[in-house]
N, C-alpha and C positions, 0 to 999 in steps of 0.2 A: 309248641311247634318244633318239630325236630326236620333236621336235610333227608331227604331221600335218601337212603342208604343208597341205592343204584345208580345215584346221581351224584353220588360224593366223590369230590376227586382229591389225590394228594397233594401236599404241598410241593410246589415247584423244587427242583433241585437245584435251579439255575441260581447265580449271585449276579448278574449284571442285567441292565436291560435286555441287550442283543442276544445274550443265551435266554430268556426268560420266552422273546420271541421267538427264538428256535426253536425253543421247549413243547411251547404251547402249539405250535404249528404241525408238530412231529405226532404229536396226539389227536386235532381233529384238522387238518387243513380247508375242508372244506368247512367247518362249524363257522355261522357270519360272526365277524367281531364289531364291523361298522356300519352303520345307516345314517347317511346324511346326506337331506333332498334326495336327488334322484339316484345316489350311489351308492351301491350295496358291496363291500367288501368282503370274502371268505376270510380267515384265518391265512390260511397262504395270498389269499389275493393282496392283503394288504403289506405282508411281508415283501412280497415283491417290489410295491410300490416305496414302499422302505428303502430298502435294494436302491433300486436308481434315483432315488432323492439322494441318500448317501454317495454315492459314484459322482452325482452331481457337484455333493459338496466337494470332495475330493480334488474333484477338478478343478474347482472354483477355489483352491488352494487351505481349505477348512482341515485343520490338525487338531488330533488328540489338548483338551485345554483350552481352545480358543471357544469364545463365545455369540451365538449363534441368536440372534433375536427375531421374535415373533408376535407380531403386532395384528392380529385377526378376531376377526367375530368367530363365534364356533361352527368352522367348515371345515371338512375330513381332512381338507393341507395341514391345518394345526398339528394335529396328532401324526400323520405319515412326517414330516420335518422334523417335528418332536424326537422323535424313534431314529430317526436318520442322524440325528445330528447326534443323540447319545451311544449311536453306533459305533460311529468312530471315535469317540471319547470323548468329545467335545461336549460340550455345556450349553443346554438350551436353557434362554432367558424369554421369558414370559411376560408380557406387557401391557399395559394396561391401558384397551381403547378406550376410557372414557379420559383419559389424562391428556391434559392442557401440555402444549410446547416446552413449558417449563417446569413442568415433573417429565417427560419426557428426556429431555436433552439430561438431566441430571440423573436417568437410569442408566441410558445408553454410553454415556461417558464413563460413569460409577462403574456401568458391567463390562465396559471396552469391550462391545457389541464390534465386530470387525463386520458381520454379514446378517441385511435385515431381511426379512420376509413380510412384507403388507399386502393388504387388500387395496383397491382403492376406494371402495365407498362401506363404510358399516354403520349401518342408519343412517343418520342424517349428518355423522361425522366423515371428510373429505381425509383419510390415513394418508396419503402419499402428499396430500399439502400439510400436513400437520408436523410429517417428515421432514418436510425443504424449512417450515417452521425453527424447529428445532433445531438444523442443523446450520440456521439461520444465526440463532441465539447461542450455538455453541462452538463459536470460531468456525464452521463447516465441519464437529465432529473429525479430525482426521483419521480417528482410529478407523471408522466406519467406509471398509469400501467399498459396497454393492450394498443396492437395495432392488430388491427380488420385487416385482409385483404378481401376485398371484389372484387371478381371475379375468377384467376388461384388458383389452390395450395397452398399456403401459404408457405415460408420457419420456420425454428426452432425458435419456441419462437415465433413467428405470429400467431395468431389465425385465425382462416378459418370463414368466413361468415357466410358459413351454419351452425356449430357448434356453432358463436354465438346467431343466432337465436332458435335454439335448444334450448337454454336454458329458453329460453322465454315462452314456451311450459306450463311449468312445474307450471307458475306466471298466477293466476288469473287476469279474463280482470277488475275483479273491481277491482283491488289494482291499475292500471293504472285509470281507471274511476275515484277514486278518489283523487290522485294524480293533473289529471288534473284540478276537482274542484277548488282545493285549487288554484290554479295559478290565477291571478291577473292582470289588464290590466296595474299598474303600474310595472312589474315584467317584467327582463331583458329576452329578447324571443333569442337576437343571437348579438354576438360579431362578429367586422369586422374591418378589420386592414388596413388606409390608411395613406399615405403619409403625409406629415405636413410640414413646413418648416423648421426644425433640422434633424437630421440625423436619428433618429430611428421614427419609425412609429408609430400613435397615434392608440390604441385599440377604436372601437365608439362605445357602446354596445347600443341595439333599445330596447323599451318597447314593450309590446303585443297591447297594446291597438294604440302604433302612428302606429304600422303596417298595423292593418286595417283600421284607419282612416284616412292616407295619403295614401295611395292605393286604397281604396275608392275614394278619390276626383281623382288621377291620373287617373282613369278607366273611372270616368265620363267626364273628358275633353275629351279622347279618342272616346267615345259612346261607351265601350266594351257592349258585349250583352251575354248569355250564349252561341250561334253560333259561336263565334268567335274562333279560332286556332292562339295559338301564335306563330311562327316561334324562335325558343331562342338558339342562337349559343353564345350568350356573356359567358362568363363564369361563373359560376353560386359562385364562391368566391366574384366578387366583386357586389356592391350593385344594381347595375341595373339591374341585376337578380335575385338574391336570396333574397331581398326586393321588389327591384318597380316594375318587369315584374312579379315575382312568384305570389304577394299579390294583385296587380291588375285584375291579371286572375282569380285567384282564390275568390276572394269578389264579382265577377261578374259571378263567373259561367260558366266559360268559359276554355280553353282548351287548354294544353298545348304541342306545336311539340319540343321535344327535339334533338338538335344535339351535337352530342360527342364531336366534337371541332369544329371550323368554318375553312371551303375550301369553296370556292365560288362556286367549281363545283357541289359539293354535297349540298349546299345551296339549289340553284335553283334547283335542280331533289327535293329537300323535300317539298320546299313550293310551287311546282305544283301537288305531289303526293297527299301531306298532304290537301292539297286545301290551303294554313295558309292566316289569311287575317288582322295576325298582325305581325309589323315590330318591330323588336328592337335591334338596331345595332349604332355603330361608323362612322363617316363618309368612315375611311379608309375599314371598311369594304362594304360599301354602294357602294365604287369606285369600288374593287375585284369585285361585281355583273355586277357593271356596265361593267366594262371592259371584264369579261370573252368573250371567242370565242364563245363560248353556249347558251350567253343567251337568244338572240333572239329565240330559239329554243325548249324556256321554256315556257308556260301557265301563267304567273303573274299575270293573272284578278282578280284571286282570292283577291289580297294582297287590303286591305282598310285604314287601320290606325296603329295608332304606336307612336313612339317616337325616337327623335333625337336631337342631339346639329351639329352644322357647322353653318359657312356664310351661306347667303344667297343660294349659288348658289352651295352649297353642301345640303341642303334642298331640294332645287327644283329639283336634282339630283336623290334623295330619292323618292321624287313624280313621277318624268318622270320613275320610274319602277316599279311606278303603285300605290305607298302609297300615292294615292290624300288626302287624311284627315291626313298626316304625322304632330308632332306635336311638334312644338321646345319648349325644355323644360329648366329649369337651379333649380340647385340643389348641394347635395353633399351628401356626406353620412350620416354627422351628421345632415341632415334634413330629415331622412328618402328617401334620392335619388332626389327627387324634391321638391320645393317650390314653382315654379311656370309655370306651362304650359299653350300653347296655345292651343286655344278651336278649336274642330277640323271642327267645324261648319263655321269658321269664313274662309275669303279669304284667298286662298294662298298668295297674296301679304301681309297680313297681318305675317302672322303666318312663313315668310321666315325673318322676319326682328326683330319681338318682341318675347319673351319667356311668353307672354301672363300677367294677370292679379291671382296674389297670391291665392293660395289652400284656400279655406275654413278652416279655425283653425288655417291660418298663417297671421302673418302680415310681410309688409316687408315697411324699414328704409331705406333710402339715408342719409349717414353719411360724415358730412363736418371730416378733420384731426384732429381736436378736440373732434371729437364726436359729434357734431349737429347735427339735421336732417335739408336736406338743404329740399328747393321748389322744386317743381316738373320742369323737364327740366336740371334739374344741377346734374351732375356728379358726383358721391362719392362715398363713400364705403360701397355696400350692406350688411346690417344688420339683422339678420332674428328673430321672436318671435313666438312659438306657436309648432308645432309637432316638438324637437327639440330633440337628446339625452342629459340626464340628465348630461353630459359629461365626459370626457375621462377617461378610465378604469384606477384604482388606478395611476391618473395623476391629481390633485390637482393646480399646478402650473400651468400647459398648461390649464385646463380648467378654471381656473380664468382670465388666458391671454385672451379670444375671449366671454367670456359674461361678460356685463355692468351690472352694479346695475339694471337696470328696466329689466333683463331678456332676451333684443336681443344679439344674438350670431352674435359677427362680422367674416365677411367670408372674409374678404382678398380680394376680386375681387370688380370689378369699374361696375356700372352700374347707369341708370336713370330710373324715373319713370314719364312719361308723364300724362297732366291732366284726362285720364283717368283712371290711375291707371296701364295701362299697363310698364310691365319691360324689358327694353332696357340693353343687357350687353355689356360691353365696355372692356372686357380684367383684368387682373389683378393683385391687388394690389403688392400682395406674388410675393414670385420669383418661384414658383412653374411653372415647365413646365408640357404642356399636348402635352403630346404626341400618335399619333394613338387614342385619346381619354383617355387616362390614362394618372392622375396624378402622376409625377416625383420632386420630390422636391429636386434640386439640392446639397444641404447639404448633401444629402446619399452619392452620388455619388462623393460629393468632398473626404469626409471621406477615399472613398476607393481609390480614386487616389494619395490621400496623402500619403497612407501607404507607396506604392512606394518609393524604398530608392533613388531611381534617383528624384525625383516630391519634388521640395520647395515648389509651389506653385501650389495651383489648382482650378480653377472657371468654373464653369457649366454654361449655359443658354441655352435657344433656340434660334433655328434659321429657317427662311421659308423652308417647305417640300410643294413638291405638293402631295404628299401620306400620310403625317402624318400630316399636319397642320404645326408641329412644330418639328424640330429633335434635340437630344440633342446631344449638342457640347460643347467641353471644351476646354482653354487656360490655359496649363501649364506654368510654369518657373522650368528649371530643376536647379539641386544643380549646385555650382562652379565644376567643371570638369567629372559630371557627364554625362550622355548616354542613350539614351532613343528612343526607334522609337514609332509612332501613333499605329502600330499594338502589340508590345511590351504590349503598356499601353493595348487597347483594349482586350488582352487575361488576364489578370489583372483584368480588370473589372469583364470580361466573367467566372471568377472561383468565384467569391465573390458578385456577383449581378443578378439578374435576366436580360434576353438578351435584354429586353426594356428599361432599365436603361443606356445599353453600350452606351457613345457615340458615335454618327454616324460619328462625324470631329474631329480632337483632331488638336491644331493650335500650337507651341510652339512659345513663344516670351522671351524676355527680361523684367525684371520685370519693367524696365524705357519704355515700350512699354505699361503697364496697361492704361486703363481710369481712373485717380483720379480726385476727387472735388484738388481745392486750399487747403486744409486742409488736404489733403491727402487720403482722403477716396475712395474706389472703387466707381467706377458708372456702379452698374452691368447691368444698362439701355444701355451700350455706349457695354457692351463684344461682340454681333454682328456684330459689325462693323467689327471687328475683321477679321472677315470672310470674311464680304462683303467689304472689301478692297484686301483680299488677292486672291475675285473672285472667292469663293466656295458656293458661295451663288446666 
């Protein structure tokens, strides 16, 4: 499959967000960039609305640095904020509505959030009490001085949407205009909070400039074209949205279907209404399509290309619904989402097995236990150099832990690189589980099971799912004469972690029942078995 030559367009010349939006406005302004529910934005339409969110900010005293948080389900506020606030130089932090009080209070502090942006209902979670929550558990938050409500009424002490923007009114478009001058491709554009192998989450903040230019190369493995319509139900806090799907679309010109949260029914009525003819999803999600009762009864022709991680034959899954150019990728946050995808031109037999050949402006390292780079063919631990974050928000210690003297940041995960430079992954190094597509690093979760005054002992891993890949499961050892049930623990979790973190199996044993080396140490490789002995697996 090759792009349309008449459809092909150059690479942007811009280096920041705010010119990248200028850029692209100057070329088609009426071309749509957004659809969400009932709101259809132009290319200039939505620059506009950019415009007076930013003047807003302005007002509301928001300067180049400070950081700007946004707590929403995917509604077109996300992204006009987003844009607005890396307008003026300032740093949007992305956040995570499935998260309890107390991952909350510990972002918002972590990122010295000064100005929030919520909803107040997403699903069945209450954001503006989740908010008083948090702010509850963390001295009252002082850094945090407003909290924006965007959408119903607003309760006391919330400020109303409309009102904030009001104020924006009043603030010249050039004081924004030059504001955004000043911003810089080495300047932080958005902070984003992922999981790590310790208990609390590492902040990754992205430059302007790696946004466009790894999203740039991601769009051209794709063939994205301005005609394209992106289908985007992932959640727009974690980075495959609100970096690799948003900056891809938008460096190409192209169009994005937004949905409010992902149901499979209302998937497929969007991406046949919408015509969308790009994919970007989890495999668990990719299954929900497949499986609905409806689908067959859906238009999919439209759908061409995309992005995904699974086996093989969760791939090809992806494809048989019609994403023939679907295109396996691997990556993480602090690569700006990907470092290396398959080219979508190339055979599906190809592109179901390899995560393709490295981005332009990345190099990637197979690392023996020492640190060597092995030959090609041999197995190690992938290393990566080139569109990388400067690393981890005032974390010093962890970001010295994963980059080497020459500048590759090692990722924790095992993979090979064959003699043609194509990247083969094999699993990983970390204990970090993925689950549904999301990364879970069992140390959080141990943390919280520990609290537990019944729980001596507490070890996380995963375990085979045929809907999630991977589900997390834990083996306790309770105190001498303590009491304890799997559901017990489970609502435990459920008050103090977000509902993807709960374990799916909780196993109790005897601490003479762990897996140790001769030496005594855990072998957190063997805690499966666990299961798969006791035939829950």
């Amino acid at each position: 499959m090759s792009k349309p030559a008449a459809e092909a367009q150059p690479k942007p010349d811009a280096r920041t967000i705010p010119a990248l939006l200028a850029e692209m406005v100057a070329r088609a302004p009426d071309h749509p960039l957004l659809v969400g529910g009932d709101l259809r934005l132009s290319y200039g339409e939505f620059a506009a609305a950019v415009s007076l969110a930013a003047r807003a900010l302005h007002a509301h005293g928001v300067v180049a640095g400070d950081r700007v948080g946004i707590l929403m389900g995917n509604r077109p506020e996300w992204l006009v904020i987003d844009f607005a606030v890396m307008s003026l130089g300032a740093i949007a932090v992305g956040l995570n509505t499935w998260a309890t009080p107390h991952e909350l209070v510990y972002q918002l502090d972590h990122a010295g959030v000064g100005l929030l942006f919520v909803e107040p209902q997403f699903r069945s979670t209450d954001l503006v009490a989740l908010v008083a929550q948090a702010r509850a558990l963390g001295s009252g938050l002082p850094r945090l001085r407003a909290v924006v409500c965007v959408g119903e009424e607003p309760p006391p002490a919330v400020l109303a949407y409309g009102d904030f923007l009001a104020r924006g009114a009043a603030v010249a478009a050039a004081v924004v205009a030059a504001a955004s001058a000043r911003v810089t491709p080495r300047q932080v554009a958005c902070l984003l909070y992922t999981s790590g192998s310790t208990a609390l989450p590492k902040g990754v903040p992205l430059l302007h400039g790696g946004l466009i230019d790894n999203m740039w190369e991601i769009g051209e493995r794709q063939q994205l074209v301005p005609a394209d319509r992106l289908w985007l139900a992932v959640s727009l806090f974690w980075s495959l949205a609100c970096v690799n799907a948003l900056f891809a679309v938008v460096t190409h010109g192209a169009t994005i279907i937004l949905q409010a949260h992902f149901e499979a029914g209302e998937a497929l009525r969007l991406i046949e209404a919408e015509r969308c003819s790009v994919f970007y999803g989890t495999p668990n999600m990719a299954l929900a399509l497949w499986e609905h009762p409806a689908r067959n009864a859906h238009d999919l022709s439209t759908l061409r290309t995309g992005v995904t991680i699974g086996t093989p034959a969760q791939i090809e899954r992806v494809a048989a619904l019609g994403v023939r150019a679907i295109c396996n990728v691997y990556g993480l946050t602090e690569a700006y989402g990907n470092s290396s995808v398959s080219d979508a031109r190339e055979p599906l037999a190809r592109r179901v097995l390899t995560v393709g050949r490295p981005l332009a402006g990345v190099e990637i390292h197979i690392l023996s236990p020492a640190g060597e780079p092995l030959p090609a063919g041999e197995v190690g631990e992938i290393a990566l150099r080139g569109n990388l974050t400067p690393g981890y928000w005032h974390d010093a210690v962890r970001t010295a832990e994963v980059f080497t003297q020459t500048g590759f940041f090692r990722t924790g995960d095992l993979g090979l690189l064959d003699d043609e430079g194509y990247l083969y992954y094999r699993g990983r190094l970390k204990e970090m589980v993925k689950t549904g597509g999301i990364n879970v690093a069992p140390a959080e979760v141990e943390e919280i099971l520990a609290a537990h005054p019944a729980v001596e002992l507490a070890f996380v891993t995963g375990i085979p799912d045929p809907r999630l890949d991977e589900a997390l499961a834990a083996v306790i050892v309770l105190r001498t004469g303590a009491a304890a049930t799997a559901e017990e623990l489970g609502l435990h979790c459920r008050a103090r972690l977000a509902a993807y973190k709960t374990p799916r199996q909780i196993r109790f044993v005897q601490a003479a029942d762990l897996p140790l080396t001769t030496t005594g140490k855990l072998q957190r490789n063997r805690l499966s078995s666990l299961f798969l002995a006791a035939g829950e697996v």
